[in-house]
C-alpha positions as CSV (number, residue, x, y, z in Angstrom):
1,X,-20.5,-19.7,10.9
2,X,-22.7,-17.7,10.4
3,X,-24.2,-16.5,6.4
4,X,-22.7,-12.5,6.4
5,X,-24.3,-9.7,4.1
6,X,-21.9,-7.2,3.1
7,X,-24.6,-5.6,0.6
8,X,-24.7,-1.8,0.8
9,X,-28.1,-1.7,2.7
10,X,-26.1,-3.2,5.2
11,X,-23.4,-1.2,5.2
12,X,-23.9,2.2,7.2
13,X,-21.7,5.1,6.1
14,X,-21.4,8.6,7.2
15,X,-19.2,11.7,5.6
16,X,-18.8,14.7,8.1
17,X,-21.9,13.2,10.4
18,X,-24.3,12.7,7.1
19,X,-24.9,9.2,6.1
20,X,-24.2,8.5,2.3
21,X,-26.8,6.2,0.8
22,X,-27.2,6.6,-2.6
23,X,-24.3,4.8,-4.4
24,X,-23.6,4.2,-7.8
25,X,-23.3,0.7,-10.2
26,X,-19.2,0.5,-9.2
27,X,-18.7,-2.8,-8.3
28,X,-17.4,-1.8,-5.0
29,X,-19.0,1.7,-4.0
30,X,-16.9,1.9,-1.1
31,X,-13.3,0.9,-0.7
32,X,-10.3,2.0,1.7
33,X,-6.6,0.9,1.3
34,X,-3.2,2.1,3.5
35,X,-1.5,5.1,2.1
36,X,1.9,3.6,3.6
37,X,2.9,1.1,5.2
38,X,3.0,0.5,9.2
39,X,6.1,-1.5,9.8
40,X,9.3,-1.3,7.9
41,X,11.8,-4.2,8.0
42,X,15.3,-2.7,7.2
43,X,17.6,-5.6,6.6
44,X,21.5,-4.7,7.2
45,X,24.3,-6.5,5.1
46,X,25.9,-7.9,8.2
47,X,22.8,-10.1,9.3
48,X,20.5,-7.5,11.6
49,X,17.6,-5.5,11.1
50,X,15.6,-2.7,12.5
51,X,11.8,-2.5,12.6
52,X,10.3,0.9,11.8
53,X,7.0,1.2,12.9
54,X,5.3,4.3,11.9
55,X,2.5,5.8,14.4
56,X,-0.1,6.0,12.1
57,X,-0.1,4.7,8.5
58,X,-3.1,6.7,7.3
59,X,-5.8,5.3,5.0
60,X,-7.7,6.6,1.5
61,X,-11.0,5.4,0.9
62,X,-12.7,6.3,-2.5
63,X,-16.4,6.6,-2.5
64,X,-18.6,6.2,-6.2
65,X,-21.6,7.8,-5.9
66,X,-24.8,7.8,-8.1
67,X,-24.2,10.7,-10.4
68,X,-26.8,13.9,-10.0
69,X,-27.8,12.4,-6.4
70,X,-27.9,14.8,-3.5
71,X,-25.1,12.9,-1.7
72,X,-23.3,13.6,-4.5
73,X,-23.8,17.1,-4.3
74,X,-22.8,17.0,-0.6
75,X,-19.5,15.8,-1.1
76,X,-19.2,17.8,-4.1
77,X,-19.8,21.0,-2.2
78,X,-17.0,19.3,0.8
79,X,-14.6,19.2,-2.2
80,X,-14.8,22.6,-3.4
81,X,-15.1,24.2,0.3
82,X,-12.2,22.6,1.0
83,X,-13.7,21.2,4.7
84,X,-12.0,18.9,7.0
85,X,-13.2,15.5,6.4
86,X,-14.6,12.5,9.3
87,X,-15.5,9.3,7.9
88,X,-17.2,6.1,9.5
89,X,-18.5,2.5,8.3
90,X,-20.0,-0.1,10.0
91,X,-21.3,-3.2,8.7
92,X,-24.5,-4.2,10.5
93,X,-24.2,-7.6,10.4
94,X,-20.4,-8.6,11.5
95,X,-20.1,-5.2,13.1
96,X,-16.7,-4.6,11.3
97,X,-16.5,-0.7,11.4
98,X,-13.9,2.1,10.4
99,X,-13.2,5.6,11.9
100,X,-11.0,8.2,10.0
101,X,-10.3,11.2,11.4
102,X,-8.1,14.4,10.2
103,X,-9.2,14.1,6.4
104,X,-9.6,15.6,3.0
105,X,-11.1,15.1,-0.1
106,X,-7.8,14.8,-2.1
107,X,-9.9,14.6,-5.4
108,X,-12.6,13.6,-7.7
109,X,-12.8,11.7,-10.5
110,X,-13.3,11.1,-14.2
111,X,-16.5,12.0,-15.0
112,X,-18.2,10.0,-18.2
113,X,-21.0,11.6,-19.8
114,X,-23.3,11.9,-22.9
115,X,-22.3,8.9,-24.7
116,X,-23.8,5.3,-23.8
117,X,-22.6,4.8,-20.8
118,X,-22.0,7.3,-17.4
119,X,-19.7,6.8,-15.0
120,X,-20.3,7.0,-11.1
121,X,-19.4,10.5,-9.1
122,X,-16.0,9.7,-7.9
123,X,-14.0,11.1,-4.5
124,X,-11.1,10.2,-3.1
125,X,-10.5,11.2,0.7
126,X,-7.1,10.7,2.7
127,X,-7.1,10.6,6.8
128,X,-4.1,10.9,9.0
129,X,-6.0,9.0,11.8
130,X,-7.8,5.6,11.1
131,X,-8.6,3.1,13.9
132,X,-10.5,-0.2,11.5
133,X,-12.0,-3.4,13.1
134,X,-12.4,-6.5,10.5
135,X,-14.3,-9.9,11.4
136,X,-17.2,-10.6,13.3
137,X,-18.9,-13.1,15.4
């Protein structure tokens, strides 16, 4: 087995065909979940079931960005335009990757200023079409 680096220099991602590079302190600057679930197991009272599969479960990945960067500003601008959103990620060195298609920025987040502490630029983006590969080697 081979020793895999999953440290954001490694990690190559791109927003609307512009890669985004300049992330913030979040432990995990980059993260994507299901919005629902693909299979559905509905269980009847005399025994059966029925599988629901739905065609595509969609995903939402939430980017944290360092605050006042020009990537920042380029998703910012996305945001407020409105635009259509295409997302990839490929991780250099196990060559897991992730494609959305048909996306938006849903919303941004908190934003934490002039006190002690600042908080990362937030946005959360939602795609109807997602085709993922995990593993490697």
């Amino acid at each position: 087995m081979a020793l895999n680096n999953f440290s954001t220099d490694q990690i190559v991602v791109t927003v609307n065909g512009r890669e985004i590079t300049d992330w913030g302190d979040s432990d995990s600057p980059i993260t994507d979940a299901p919005i629902d679930q693909r299979s559905n197991l509905r269980r009847g009272m005399g025994g059966n079931a029925i599988r629901l599969d739905r065609k595509n479960p969609g995903r939402s990945v939430t980017l944290n960005l360092n605050p006042g960067s020009p990537d920042s500003a380029y998703m910012q601008a996305l945001f407020n335009s409105y635009a259509n959103i295409s997302f990839s990620a490929t991780v250099i060195g196990t060559l897991e990757n992730a494609i959305g298609t048909e996306g938006v920025i849903t919303n941004d987040g908190a934003s934490n200023r002039g006190g002690t502490t600042i908080s990362d630029d937030q946005f959360l983006m939602e795609f109807n079409a997602w085709t993922g590969l995990k593993g490697g080697e």
